[in-house]
C-alpha positions in Angstrom: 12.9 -33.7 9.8 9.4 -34.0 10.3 6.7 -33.5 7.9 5.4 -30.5 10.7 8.7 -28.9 10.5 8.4 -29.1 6.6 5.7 -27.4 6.0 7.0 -24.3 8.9 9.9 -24.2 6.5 7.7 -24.1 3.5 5.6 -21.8 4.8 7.9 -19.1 6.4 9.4 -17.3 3.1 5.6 -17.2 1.6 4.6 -15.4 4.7 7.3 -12.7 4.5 6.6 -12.2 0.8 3.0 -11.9 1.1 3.4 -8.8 3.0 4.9 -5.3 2.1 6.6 -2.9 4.7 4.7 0.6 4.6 5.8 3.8 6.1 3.2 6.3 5.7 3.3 10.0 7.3 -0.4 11.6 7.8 -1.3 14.5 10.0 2.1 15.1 10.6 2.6 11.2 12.0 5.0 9.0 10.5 3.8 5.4 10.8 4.8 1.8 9.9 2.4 -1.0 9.1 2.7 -4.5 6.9 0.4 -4.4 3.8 -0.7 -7.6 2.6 -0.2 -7.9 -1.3 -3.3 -9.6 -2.1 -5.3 -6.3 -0.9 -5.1 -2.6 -1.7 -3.1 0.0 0.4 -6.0 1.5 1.6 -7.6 -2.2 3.3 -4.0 -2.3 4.4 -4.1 1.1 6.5 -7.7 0.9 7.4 -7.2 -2.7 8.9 -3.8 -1.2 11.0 -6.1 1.2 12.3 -5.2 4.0 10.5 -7.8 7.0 9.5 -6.6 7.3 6.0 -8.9 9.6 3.5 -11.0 7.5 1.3 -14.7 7.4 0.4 -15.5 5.7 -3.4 -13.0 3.1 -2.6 -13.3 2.4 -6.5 -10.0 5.0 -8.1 -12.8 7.2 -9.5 -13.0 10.3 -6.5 -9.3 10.8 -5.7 -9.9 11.3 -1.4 -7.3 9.1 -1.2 -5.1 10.3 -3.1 -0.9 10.8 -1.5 2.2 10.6 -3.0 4.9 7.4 -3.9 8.3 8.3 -2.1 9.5 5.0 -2.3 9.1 2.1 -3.6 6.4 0.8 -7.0 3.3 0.0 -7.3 0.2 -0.5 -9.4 -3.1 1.6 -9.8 -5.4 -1.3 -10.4 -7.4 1.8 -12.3 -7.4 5.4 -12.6 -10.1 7.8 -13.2 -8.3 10.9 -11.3 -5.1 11.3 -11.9 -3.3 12.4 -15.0 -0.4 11.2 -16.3 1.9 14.2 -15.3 0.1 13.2 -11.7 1.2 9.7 -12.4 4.6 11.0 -13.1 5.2 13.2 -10.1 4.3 9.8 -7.9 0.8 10.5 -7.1 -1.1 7.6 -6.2 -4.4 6.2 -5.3 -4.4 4.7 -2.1 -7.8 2.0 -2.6 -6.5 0.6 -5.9 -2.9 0.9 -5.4 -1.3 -3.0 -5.1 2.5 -3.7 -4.6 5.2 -4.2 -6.3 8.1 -3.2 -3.9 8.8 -4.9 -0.8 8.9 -1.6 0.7 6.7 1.6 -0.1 6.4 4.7 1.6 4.0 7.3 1.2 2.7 11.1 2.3 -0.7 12.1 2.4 1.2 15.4 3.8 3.2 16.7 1.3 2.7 16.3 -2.5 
């Protein structure tokens, strides 16, 4: 084996753990992109080209708000939601970060 095909092999499971498999439904659309752990959910939609609601991009207006489904993850901080939100799987989307391999969300339906 080459030292090249070494480091492919090395390389290949970080790569599929890095990223996160999102299905998100907004405006009636169901839609599946790949979310990169190292950024929040939001960056991950807005960089697939989807017009998800956001504006502070900071946890402290709530636009972005949409509800967990499936999957876990982490609100980086929260100035919105309450804890019974928190408990009926309301998230929000700029300072949300993974901790599922897959997550799906509504911005539909909460």
């Amino acid at each position: 084996m080459t030292p090249k095909e070494e480091t492919k092999l090395a390389e290949t499971p970080d790569e599929q753990s890095e990223n996160v498999k999102v299905t998100l439904t907004l405006n009636g659309n169901t839609k599946h992109i790949q979310w990169n752990k190292q950024i929040p959910l939001l960056d991950a939609m807005l960089h697939a080209g989807i017009d998800a609601p956001h504006s502070c991009c900071r946890g402290t207006c709530g636009t972005c708000v949409c509800k967990l489904e499936e999957g876990e993850v982490r609100l980086k901080r929260n100035f919105v939601l309450s804890e019974a939100h928190v408990q009926q799987g309301l998230i929000l989307a700029c300072v949300a970060v993974p901790i599922s391999a897959t997550v799906k969300i509504n911005y539909d339906e909460f």
